[in-house]
C-alpha positions in Angstrom: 79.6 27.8 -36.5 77.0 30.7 -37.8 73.8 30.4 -36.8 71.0 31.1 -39.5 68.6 32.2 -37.1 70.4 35.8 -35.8 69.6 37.5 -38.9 66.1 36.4 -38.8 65.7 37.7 -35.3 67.2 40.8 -36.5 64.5 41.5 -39.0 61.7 40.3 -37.1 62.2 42.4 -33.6 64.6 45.3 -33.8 63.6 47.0 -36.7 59.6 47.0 -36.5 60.5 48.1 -32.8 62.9 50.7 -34.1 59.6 51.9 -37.2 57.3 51.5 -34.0 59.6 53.9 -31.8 60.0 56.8 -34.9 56.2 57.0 -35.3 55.6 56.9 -31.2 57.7 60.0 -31.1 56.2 61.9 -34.0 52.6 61.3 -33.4 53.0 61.0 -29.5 51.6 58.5 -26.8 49.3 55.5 -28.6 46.1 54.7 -27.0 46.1 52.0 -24.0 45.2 49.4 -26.2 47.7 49.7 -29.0 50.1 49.9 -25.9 48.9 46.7 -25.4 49.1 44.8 -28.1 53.0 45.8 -29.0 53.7 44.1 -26.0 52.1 41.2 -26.8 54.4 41.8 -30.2 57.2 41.7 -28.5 56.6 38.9 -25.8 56.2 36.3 -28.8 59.6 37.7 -30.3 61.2 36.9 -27.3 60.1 33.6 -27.2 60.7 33.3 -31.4 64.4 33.7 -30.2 64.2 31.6 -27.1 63.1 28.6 -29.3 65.8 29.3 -31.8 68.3 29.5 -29.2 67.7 26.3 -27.4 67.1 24.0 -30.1 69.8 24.9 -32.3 72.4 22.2 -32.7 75.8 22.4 -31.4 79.1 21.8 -33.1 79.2 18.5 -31.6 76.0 17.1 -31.8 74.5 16.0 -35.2 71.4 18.5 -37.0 68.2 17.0 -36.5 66.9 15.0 -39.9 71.1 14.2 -40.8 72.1 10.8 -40.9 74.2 9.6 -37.9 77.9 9.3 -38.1 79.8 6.1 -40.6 83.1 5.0 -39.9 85.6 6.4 -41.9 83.5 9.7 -42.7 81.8 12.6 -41.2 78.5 14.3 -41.9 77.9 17.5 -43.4 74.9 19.8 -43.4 74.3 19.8 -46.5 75.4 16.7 -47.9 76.4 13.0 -47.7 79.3 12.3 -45.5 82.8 11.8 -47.0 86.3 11.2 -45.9 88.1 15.1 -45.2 85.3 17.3 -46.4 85.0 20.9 -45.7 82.3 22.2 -43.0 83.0 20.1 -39.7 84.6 18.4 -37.7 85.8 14.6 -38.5 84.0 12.5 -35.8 85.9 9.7 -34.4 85.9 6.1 -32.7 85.2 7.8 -29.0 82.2 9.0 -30.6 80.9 5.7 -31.9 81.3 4.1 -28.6 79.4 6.9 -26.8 76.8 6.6 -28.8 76.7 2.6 -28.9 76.9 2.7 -24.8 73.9 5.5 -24.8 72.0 2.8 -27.5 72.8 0.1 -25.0 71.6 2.0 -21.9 69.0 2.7 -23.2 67.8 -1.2 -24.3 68.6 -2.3 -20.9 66.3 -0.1 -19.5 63.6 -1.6 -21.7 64.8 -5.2 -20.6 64.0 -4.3 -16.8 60.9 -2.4 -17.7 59.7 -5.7 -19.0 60.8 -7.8 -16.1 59.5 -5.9 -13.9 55.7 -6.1 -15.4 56.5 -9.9 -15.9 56.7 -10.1 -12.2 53.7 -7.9 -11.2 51.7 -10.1 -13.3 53.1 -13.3 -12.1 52.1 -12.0 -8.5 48.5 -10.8 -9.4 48.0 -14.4 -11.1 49.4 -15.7 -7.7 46.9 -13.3 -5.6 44.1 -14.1 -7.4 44.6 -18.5 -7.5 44.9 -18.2 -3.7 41.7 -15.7 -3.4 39.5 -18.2 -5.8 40.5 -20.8 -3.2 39.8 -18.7 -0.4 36.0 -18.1 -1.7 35.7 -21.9 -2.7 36.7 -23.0 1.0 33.8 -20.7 2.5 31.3 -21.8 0.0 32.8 -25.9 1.2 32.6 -24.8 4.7 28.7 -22.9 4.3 27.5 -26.1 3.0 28.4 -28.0 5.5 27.1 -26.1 8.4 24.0 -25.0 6.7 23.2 -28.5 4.6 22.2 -26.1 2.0 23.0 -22.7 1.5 24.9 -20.2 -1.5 27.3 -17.3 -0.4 24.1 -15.1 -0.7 23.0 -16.6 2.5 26.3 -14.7 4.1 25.0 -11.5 2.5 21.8 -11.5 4.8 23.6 -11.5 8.1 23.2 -7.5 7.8 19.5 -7.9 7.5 19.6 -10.8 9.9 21.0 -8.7 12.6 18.6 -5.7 11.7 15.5 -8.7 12.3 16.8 -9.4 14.9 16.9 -6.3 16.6 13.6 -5.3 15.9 12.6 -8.4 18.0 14.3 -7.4 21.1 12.6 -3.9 20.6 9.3 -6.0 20.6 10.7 -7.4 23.4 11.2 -4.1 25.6 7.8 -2.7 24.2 5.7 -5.8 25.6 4.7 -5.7 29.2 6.7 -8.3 30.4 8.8 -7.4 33.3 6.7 -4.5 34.1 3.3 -3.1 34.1 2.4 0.2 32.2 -0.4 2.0 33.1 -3.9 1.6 31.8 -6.5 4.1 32.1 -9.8 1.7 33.0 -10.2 -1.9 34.0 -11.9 -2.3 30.2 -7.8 -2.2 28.8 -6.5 -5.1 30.3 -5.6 -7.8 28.2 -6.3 -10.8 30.1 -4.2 -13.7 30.6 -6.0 -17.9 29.6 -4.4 -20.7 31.1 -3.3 -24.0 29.8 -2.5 -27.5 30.8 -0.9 -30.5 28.4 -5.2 -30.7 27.4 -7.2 -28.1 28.6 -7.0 -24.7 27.5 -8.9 -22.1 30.1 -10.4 -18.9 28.4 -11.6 -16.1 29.6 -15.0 -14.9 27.1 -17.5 -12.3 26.8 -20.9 -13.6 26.8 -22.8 -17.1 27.7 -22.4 -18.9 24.6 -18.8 -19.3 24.8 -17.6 -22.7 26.5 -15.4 -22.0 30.0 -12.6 -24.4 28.9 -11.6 -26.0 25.2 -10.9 -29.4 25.0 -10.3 -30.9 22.8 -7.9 -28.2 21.9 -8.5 -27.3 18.2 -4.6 -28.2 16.4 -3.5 -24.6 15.7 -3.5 -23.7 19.4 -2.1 -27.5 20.2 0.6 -27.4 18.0 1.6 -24.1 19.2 1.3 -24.6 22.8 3.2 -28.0 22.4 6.2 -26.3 20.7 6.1 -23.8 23.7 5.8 -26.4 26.7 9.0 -28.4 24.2 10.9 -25.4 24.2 10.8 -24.6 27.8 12.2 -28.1 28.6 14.7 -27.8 26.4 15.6 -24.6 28.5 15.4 -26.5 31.8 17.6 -29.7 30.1 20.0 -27.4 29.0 23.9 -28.2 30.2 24.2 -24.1 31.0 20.8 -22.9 32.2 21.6 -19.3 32.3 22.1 -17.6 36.2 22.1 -21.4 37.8 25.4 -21.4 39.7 25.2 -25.3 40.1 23.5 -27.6 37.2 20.1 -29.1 37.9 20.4 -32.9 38.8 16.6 -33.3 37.4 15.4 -34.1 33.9 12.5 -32.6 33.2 9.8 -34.5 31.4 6.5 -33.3 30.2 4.8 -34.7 33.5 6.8 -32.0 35.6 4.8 -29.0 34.0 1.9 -27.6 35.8 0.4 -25.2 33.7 1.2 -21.8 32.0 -0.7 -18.7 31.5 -0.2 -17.1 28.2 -2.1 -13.7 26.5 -1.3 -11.7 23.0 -0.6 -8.1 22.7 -1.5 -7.9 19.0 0.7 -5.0 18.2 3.6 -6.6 19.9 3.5 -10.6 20.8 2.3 -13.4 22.8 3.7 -13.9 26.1 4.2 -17.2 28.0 4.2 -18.1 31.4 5.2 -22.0 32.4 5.4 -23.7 36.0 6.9 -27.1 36.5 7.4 -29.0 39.9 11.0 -28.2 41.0 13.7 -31.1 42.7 12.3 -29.9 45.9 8.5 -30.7 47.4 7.8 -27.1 47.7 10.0 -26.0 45.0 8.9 -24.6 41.2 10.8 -23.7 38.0 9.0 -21.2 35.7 10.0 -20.2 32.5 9.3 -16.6 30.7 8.7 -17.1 27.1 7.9 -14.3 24.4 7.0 -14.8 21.1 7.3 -11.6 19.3 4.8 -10.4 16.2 6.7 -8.9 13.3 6.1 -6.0 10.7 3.2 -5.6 8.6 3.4 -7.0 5.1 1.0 -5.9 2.1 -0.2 -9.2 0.5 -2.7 -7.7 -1.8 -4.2 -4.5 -3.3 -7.3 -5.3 -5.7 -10.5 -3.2 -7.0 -13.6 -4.6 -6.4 -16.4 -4.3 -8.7 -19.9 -5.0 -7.4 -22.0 -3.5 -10.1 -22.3 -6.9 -11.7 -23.0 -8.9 -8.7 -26.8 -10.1 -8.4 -27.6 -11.8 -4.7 -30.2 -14.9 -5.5 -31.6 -15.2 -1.9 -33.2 -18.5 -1.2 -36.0 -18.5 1.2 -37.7 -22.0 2.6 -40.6 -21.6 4.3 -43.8 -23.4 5.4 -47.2 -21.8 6.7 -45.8 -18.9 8.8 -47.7 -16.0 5.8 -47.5 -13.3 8.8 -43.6 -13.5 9.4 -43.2 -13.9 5.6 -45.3 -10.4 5.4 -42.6 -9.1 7.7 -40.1 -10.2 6.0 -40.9 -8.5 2.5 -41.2 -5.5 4.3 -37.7 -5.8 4.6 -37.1 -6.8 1.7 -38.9 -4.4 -0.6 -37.1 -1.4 1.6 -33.8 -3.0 1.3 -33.2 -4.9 -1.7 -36.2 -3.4 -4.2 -35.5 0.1 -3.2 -32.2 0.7 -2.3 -30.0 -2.1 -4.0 -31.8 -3.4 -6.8 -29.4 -6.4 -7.6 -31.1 -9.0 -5.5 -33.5 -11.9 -7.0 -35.8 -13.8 -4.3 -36.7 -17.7 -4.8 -39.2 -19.0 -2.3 -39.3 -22.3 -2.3 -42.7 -23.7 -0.4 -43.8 -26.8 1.4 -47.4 -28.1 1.1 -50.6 -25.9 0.3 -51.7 -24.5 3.6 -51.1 -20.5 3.4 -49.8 -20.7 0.2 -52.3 -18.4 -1.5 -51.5 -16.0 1.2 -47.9 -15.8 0.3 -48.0 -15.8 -3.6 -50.8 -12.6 -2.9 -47.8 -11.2 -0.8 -45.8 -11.5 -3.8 -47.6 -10.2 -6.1 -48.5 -7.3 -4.4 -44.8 -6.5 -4.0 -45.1 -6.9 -7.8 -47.4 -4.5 -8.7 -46.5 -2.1 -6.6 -42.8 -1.6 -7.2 -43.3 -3.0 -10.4 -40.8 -5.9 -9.2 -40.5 -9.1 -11.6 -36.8 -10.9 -10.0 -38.6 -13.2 -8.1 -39.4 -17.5 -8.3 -42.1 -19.2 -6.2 -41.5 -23.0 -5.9 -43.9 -24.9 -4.7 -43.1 -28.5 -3.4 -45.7 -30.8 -1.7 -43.3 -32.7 1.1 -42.6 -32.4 4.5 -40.7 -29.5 5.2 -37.0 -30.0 5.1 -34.8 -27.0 5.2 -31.9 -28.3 3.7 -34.1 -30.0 0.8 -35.9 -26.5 0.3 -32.0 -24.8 -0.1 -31.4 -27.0 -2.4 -34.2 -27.3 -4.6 -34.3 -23.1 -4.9 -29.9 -23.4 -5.4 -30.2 -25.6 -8.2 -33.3 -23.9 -9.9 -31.3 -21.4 -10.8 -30.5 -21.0 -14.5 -29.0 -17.7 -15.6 -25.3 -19.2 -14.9 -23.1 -18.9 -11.9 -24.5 -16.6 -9.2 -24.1 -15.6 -5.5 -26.8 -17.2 -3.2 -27.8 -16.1 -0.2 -29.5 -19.0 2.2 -32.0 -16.8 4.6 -34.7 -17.4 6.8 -37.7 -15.8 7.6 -37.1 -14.5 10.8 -34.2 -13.0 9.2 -33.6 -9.1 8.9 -30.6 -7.6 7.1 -29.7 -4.3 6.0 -28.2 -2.4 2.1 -24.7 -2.8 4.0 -25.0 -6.4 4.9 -25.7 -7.4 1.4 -22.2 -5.5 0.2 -20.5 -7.5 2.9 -21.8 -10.8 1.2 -20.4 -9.7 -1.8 -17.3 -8.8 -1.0 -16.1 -11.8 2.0 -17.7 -14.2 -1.2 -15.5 -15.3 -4.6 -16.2 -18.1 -6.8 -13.7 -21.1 -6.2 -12.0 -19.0 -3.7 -14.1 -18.3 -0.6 -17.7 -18.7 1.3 -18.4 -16.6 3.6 -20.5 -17.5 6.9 -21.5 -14.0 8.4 -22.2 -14.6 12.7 -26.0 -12.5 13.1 -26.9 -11.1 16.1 -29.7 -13.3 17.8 -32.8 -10.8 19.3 -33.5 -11.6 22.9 -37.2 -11.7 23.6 -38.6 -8.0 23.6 -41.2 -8.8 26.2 -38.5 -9.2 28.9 -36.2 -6.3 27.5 -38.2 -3.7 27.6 -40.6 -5.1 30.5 -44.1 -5.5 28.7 -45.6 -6.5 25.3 -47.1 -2.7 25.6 -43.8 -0.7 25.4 -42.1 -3.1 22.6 -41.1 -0.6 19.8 -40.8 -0.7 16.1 -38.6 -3.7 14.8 -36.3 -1.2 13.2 -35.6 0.6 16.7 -35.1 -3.2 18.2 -31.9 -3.4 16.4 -29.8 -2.6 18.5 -26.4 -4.9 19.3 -25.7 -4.4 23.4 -25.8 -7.0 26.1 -28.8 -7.2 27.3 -30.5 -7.2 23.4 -28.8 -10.3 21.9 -25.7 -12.3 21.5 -23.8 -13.2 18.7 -25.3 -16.7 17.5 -21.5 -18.4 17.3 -23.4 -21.3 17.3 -25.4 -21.1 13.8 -24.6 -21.6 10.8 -27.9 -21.6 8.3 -26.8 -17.9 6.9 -24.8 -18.0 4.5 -23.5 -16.8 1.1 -21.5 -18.4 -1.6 -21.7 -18.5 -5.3 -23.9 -21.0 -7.2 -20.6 -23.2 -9.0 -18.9 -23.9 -5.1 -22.5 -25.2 -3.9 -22.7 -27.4 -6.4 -19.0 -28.7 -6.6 -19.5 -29.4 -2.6 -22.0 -32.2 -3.2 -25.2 -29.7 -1.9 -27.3 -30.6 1.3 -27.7 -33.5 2.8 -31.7 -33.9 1.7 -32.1 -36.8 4.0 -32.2 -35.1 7.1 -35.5 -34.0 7.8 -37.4 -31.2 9.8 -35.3 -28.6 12.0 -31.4 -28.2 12.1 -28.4 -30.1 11.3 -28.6 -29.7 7.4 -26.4 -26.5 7.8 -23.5 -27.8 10.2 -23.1 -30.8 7.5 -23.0 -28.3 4.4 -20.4 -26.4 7.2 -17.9 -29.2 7.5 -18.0 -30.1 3.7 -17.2 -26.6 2.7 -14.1 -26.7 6.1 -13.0 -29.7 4.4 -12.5 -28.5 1.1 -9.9 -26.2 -0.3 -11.8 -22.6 -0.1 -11.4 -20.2 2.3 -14.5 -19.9 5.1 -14.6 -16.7 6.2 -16.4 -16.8 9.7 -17.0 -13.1 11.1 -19.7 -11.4 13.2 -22.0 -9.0 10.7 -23.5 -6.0 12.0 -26.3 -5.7 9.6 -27.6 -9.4 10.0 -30.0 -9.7 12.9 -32.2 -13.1 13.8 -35.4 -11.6 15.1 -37.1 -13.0 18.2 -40.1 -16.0 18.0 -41.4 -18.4 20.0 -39.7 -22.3 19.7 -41.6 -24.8 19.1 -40.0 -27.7 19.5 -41.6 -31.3 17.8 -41.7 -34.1 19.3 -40.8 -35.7 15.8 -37.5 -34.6 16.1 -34.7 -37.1 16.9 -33.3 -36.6 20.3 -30.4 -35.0 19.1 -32.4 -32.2 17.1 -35.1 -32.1 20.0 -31.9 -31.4 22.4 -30.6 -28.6 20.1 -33.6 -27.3 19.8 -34.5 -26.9 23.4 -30.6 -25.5 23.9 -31.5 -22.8 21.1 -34.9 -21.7 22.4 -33.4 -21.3 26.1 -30.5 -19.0 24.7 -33.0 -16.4 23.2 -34.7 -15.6 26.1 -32.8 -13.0 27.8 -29.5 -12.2 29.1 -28.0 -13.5 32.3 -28.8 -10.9 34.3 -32.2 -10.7 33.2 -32.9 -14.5 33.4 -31.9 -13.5 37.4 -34.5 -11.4 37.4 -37.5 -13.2 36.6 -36.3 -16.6 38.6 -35.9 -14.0 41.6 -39.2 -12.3 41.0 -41.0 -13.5 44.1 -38.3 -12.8 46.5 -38.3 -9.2 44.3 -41.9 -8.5 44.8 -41.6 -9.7 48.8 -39.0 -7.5 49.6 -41.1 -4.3 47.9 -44.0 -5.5 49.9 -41.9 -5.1 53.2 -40.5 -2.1 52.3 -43.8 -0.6 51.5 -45.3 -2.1 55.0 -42.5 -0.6 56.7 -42.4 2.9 55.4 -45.8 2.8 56.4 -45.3 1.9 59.5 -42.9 4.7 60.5 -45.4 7.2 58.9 -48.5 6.2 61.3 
């Protein structure tokens, strides 16, 4: 059979190679690049005839685009198929069948294609009912266990773990089997011990009580848990490193008492001791409570530009220590904060001319107007005098500040009220540092110095007064809400622990912190006989505590046996010299 192509190939490669070769020789050796490109020329020839070559049909396979062999005819190139034509060769029953086998091979190839992804999804169907049961069993078995709980609960083990860890590095970092060294006796952290009532503490200064009972809740719910947890330890079938299992039950009546103390970076460790089977036996019990991470709760701005401080001042007689005090006041609150407002409020007529010229000399010469002078003609009641001043206020919801006369404060300590106080929220109950008597500090009344230079917070200056509570700020809407003073009570003290316990009984938020710029400055009790013998007894208690500090009460009881002891000393040194 002639294939069409050949001539085609003919005209397209030999003779423009045959042109090309004539004009090489005539006009010599083409540049590199023409060079070039006739190769390229002839490369896609080459492959013009390859393609011709393997995809023209053969004598016994059909053209492409011809319809397939009929019975009883044969197909021409040209032309429809008829019995005996010219141009090929008659095709036959043999090839019918093959090509009916090849159509058949073919379709059952498909069939098991199909059967084969029938299966592969009947298996992933399978795989997947068995998984959802797989997941619905754990979720069954989760509830159970837990009473409560989603698959989510599984997901924290991780973080569990991680928690977990971080204890036991608490754990190591306490000082629990092991000392560390400390660099002065002033770093130890000291140990308190504890019974089932009594809890033993070990505190800086006179006013604090040697042991607490009762034991406020916090501290007896969480010493309770510990003393419950250690006999569940001792109950416990396997007590860890016991070869043989205790015969004893061990009731709360078996513990002795424990020792506990807080490293505040780290945890609280416990210490118990219980009476053992034996007379002369013990069982003690190491517990550690570890502290975890730091959390940020809150991050606010606080604007105090708008804050005004109403400061409500009782008073009766006493015009000297009120001069005092508006020396303070006109330094700190006229001259350096300027957002304060003063109410007096002030019992009977005697001295009152002296104060209201105080006043208005403050007036006039700061040109100062943010003050109220109340007067009421009574019997002095302090809490009576807070109130009246509290509720006199008009200008809306404001922060009050209950003071006394013997009271001196500084520009910071007034910030601090602002910012420990918040309507609805929180009062704040600042702890002032009480002055001892500067007559026994510095020796004499001749070498006391200026009050400003007095205010100084050491030992053997003052103490924190942990026991008062008549200073105090909180705004104008909480007062009122708690119900006020109790305006029965009359004369000195009691009026502010009552207003104390309302506001601890109520849903704010009493925040109870030592002040640095608050100091109580020193007088002279004097104690009325008036006084019921509970206030009398307070009384008394408070004017013995601002005296002096321990060790210089010592002092002046041991004077005599001080001065005698000089004397002999003197005498005997003189002696030896004649």
């Amino acid at each position: 059979m002639v294939r069409r192509g050949v001539p085609t190939l003919l005209n397209c490669v030999i003779l423009p190679t045959l042109l090309l070769s004539a004009v090489m020789l005539r006009r010599g050796l083409l540049a590199w690049l023409s060079r070039v490109g006739v190769l390229l020329v002839v490369v896609c020839c080459c492959l013009s005839l390859l393609y011709v070559i393997t995809c023209s049909p053969h004598a016994d396979e059909p053209m492409a685009g011809q319809p397939l062999p009929r019975a009883g005819g044969m197909a021409m190139p040209g032309g429809p198929s008829r019995p005996g034509g010219v141009g090929g060769a008659p095709i036959g029953p043999a090839g019918r069948e093959g090509f009916q086998a090849l159509l058949q091979e073919r379709e059952e190839q498909h069939r098991q294609h199909i059967a084969s992804l029938k299966k592969q999804i009947a298996q992933l169907k399978e795989a997947l009912q068995e998984r959802s049961e797989q997941l619905k069993g754990m979720q069954d078995s989760v509830e159970k266990t837990a009473g409560k709980g989603t698959v989510s609960d599984m997901a924290d083990e991780h973080s569990h773990s991680d928690l977990q860890e971080f204890l036991r590095s608490q754990l190591s970092r306490a000082e629990v089997h092991s000392g560390v060294r400390l660099p002065s006796e002033y770093t130890v952290v000291p140990f308190e011990s504890f019974t089932l009532q009594r809890v033993y503490q070990l505190e800086m200064g006179l006013t604090r009580h040697p042991e607490e009972k009762p034991v406020r809740k916090d501290r007896r719910d969480e010493l309770g848990e510990v003393v419950e947890s250690a006999l569940h330890a001792l109950n416990a079938p396997n007590q860890g490193g016991d070869k043989a299992k205790a015969s004893k039950v061990y009731t709360p009546s078996d513990f002795i008492e424990g020792i506990a103390r807080t490293e505040k970076d780290k945890g609280t460790l416990y210490e118990l001791t219980f009476r053992g089977e034996q007379k002369q036996e013990f069982r003690r019990l190491l517990l550690f409570r570890p502290f975890g991470p730091l959390m940020k709760v809150k991050s606010e701005l606080v604007e105090t530009a708008n804050m005004p401080i109403n400061i409500v001042l009782p008073l009766s007689q006493r015009a000297d220590k009120f001069k005092q005090f508006m020396h303070n006041f006109r330094e700190v609150c006229v001259k350096q904060d300027g957002r304060v407002h003063l109410t007096v409020v002030y019992f009977g007529k005697d001295q009152m001319n002296e104060v209201k010229g105080t006043l208005e000399n403050t007036s006039r010469e700061l040109n100062f107007r943010n003050f109220t002078l109340i007067q009421l003609n009574e019997e002095f009641s302090r809490g009576r005098g807070l109130d009246v001043g509290a509720r006199a206020w008009k200008g809306g919801n404001v922060l009050l500040f209950f003071c006394d006369v013997d009271i001196f404060f500084t520009a910071d300590f007034l910030n601090t009220c602002r910012l420990n106080a918040q309507p609805g929220k929180k009062v704040f109950y600042p702890v002032l540092f009480s002055q001892y008597n500067p007559a026994v500090i510095y020796g004499s009344r001749d070498h006391i110095p200026p009050v400003e230079q007095q205010l100084i917070i050491k030992k053997d200056t003052g103490f924190w007064r942990d026991f008062g509570f008549g200073m105090t700020c909180q705004y104008r809407s909480d007062f009122i809400n708690i119900g006020g003073f109790d305006v029965d009570i009359k004369g000195w003290g009691g009026e502010d622990v009552h207003l104390y316990r309302k506001y601890l009984h109520s849903n704010l938020l009493v925040v109870r912190a030592p002040s640095r710029g608050l100091f109580h400055l020193w007088h002279e009790k004097h104690c009325a006989d008036e006084l019921r013998p509970d206030q009398y007894k307070m009384c008394m208690q408070s004017k013995a505590m601002n005296e002096a500090s321990h060790g210089q009460l010592g002092m002046l009881l041991f004077r005599h046996e001080i001065e005698a002891h000089l004397r002999k000393q003197k005498q005997r040194s003189g002696a030896k010299k004649a």
